[in-house]
RODO-2510 file (C-alpha; in nm, 4 decimals, decimal comma):
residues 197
     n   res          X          Y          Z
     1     x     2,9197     1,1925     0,2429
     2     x     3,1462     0,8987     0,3801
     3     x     2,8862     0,8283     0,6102
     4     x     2,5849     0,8590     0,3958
     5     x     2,7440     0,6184     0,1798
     6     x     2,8334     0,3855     0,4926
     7     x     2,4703     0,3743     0,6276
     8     x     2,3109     0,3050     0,2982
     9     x     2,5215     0,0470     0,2000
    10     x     2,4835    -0,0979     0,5953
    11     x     2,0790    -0,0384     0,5397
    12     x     2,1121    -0,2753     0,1844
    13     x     2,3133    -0,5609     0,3921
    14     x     2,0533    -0,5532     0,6855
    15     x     1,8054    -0,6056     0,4746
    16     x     1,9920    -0,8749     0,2150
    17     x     2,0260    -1,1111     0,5629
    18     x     1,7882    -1,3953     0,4657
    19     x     1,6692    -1,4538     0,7518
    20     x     1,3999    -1,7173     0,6363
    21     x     1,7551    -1,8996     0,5346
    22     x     1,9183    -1,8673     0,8695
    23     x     1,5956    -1,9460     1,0905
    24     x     1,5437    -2,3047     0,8355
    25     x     1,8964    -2,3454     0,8607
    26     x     2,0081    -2,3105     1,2271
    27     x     1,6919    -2,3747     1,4022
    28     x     1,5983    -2,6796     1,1572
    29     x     1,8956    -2,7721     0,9705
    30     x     1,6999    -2,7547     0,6243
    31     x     1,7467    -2,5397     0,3580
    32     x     1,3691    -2,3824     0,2726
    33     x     1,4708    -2,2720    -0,0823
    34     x     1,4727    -2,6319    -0,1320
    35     x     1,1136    -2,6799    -0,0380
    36     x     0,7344    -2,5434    -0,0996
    37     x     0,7694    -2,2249    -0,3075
    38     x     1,1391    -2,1945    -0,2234
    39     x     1,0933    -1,8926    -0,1789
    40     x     1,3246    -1,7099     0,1306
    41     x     1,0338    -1,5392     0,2741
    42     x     0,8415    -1,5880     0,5920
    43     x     0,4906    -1,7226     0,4628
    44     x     0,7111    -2,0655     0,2423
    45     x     0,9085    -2,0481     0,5873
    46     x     0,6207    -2,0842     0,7669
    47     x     0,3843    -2,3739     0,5087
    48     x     0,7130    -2,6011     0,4862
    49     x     0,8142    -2,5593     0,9005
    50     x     0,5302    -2,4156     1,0936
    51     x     0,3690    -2,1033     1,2232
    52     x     0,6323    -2,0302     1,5151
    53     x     0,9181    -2,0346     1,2364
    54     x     0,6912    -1,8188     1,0218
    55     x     0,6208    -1,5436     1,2677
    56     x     1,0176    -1,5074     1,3880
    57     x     1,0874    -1,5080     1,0051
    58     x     0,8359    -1,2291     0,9517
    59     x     0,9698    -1,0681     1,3286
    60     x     1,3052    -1,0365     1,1799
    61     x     1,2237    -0,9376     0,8054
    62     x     0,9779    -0,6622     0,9150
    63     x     1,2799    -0,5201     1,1543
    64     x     1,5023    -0,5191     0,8777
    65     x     1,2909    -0,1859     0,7166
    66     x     1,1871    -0,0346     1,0773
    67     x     1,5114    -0,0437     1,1989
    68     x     1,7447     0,1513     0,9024
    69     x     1,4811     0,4292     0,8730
    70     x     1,4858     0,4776     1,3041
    71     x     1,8770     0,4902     1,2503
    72     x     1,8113     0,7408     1,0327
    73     x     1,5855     0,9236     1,2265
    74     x     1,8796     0,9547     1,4931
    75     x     2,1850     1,0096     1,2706
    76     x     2,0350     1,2563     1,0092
    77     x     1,7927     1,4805     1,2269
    78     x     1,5137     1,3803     1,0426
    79     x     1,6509     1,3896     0,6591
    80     x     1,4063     1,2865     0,4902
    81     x     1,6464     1,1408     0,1616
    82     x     1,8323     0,9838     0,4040
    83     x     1,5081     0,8203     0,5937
    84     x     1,3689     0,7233     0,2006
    85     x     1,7418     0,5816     0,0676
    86     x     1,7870     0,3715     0,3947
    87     x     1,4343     0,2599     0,3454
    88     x     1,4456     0,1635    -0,0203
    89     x     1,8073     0,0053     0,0592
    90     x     1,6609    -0,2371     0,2393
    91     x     1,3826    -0,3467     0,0634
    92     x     1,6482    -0,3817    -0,2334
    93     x     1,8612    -0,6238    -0,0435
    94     x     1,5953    -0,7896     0,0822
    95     x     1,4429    -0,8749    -0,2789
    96     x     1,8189    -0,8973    -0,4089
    97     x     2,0639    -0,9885    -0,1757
    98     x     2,4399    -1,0087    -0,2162
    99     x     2,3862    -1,3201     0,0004
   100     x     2,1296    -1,5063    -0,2616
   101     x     2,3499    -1,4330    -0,5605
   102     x     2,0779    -1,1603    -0,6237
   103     x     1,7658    -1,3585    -0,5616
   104     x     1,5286    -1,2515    -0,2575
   105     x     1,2113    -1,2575    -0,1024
   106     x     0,8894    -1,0181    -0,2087
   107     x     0,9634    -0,6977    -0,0482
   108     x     0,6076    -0,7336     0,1556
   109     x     0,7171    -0,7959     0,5318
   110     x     1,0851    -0,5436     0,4726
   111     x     0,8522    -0,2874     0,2799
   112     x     0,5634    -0,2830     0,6134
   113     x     0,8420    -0,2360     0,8766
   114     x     0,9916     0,0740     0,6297
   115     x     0,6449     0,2282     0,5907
   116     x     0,5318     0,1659     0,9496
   117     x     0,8548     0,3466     1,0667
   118     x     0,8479     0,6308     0,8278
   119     x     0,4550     0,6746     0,7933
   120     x     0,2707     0,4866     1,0731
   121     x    -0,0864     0,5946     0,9942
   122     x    -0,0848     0,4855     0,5908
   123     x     0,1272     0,1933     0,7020
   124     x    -0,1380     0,0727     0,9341
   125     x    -0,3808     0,0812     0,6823
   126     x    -0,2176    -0,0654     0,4257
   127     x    -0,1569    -0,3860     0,7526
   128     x    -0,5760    -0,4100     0,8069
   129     x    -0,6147    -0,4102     0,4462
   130     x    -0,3451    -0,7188     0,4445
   131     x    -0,4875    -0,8869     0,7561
   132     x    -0,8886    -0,8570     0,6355
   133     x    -0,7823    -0,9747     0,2992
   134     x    -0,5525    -1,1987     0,4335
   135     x    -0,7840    -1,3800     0,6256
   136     x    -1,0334    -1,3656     0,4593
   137     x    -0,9109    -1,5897     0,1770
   138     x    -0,5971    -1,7317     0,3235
   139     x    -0,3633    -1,6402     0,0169
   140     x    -0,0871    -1,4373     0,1755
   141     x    -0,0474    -1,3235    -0,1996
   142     x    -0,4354    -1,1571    -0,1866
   143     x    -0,3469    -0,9761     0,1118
   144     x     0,0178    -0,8403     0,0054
   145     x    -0,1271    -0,7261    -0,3318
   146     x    -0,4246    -0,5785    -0,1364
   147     x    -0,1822    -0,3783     0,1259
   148     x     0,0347    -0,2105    -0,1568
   149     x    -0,2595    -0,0865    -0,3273
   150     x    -0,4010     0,0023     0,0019
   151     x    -0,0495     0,1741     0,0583
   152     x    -0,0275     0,3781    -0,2620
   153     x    -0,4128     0,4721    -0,2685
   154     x    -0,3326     0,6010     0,1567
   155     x    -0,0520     0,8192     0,0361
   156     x    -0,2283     0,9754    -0,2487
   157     x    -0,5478     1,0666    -0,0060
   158     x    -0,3374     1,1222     0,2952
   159     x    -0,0966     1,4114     0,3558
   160     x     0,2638     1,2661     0,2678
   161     x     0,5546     1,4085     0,1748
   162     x     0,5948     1,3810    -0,2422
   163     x     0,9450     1,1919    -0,1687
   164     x     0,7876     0,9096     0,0350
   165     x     0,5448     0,8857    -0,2179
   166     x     0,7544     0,8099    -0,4726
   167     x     0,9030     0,5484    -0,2659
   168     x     0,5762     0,3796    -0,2066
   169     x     0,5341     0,3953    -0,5496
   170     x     0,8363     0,1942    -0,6769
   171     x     0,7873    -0,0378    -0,3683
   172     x     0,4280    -0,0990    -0,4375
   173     x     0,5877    -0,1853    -0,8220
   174     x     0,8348    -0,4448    -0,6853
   175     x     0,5829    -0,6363    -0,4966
   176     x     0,3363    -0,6153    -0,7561
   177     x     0,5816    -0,7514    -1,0357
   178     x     0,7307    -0,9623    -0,7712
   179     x     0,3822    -1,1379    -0,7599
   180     x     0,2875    -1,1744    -1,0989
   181     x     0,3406    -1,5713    -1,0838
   182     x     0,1402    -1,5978    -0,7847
   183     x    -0,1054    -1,4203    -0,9967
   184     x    -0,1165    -1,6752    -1,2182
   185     x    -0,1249    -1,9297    -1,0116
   186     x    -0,4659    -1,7564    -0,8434
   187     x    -0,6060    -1,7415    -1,1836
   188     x    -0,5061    -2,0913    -1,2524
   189     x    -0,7039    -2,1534    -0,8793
   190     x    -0,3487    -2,3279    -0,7911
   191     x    -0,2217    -2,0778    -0,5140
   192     x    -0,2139    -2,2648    -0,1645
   193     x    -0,3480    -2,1601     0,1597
   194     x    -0,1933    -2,1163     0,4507
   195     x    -0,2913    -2,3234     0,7023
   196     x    -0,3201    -2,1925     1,0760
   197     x    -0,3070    -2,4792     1,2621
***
């Protein structure tokens, strides 16, 4: 129990390290909650310092939900709970972190690298459907609501396991609710673009 308890709470810290934080900080000596959206995440890290910024940012916070659910792969023999609570663990401290005072990022980048590790076929769907509507209209916001729904629709169609489900679910939740302004803001036809030059 000891070490259930130790490797969820270890999953939640991985995935509270804002790494959009300590790439603007070290790298750039700037602060990005203090510019565009200020928002910790890799798409504000990447419109306020650049695409190569960006892409390590979204490197690192997509490892932070591959990497608890492979540990628990190798520790548990395949538990699923365990694989699910190390999962969700880290997409909680990534959208709360102890670090932040309890603020975050959206979940979308931490919740891909969870679902590509635990369910690799619905998790690459749920990335095309990001990247078509991604591209398509520039608005990483378009494309992360588009790959939870993408997600959640996969699982229902697609043979997986009723706890994973529910755990695409409540992620799918977070990033929808986690959106909501950026909803607004597309209604409002104020959402920016990412730029890929």
């Amino acid at each position: 129990m000891l070490i259930k308890i130790s490797t969820l709470l270890g999953s939640y810290l991985l995935g509270a390290l804002p790494f959009g934080v300590i790439v603007s900080r070290v790298f750039y000596k700037k602060d990005v909650r203090n510019f565009g959206s200020r928002n910790t995440g890799a798409t504000n890290v990447w419109r306020v310092l650049g695409k190569k910024p960006g892409m390590a940012t979204l490197a690192l916070d997509v490892m932070k939900g591959v990497v608890p659910v492979i540990l628990a792969r190798k520790i548990f023999s395949h538990d699923p709970l365990m694989m699910t609570g190390m999962g969700l663990a880290a997409i909680i401290g990534h959208n709360w972190s102890v670090f932040l005072m309890g603020s975050g990022g959206k979940g979308v980048a931490t919740s891909a690298g969870v679902f590509l590790a635990l369910i690799p076929v619905q998790g690459l769907l749920a990335f095309l459907t990001f990247l078509i509507f991604f591209l398509s209209t520039r608005h990483v916001s378009v494309g992360s609501i588009a790959g939870a729904l993408a997600l959640l629709i996969a699982t229902l169609l697609l043979p997986t396991p009723s706890l994973i489900q529910a755990l695409v679910l409540l992620s799918s939740l977070m990033i929808l609710i986690k959106h909501i302004p950026n909803m607004k803001r597309l209604a409002r036809g104020e959402e920016p673009k990412v730029s890929f030059k």
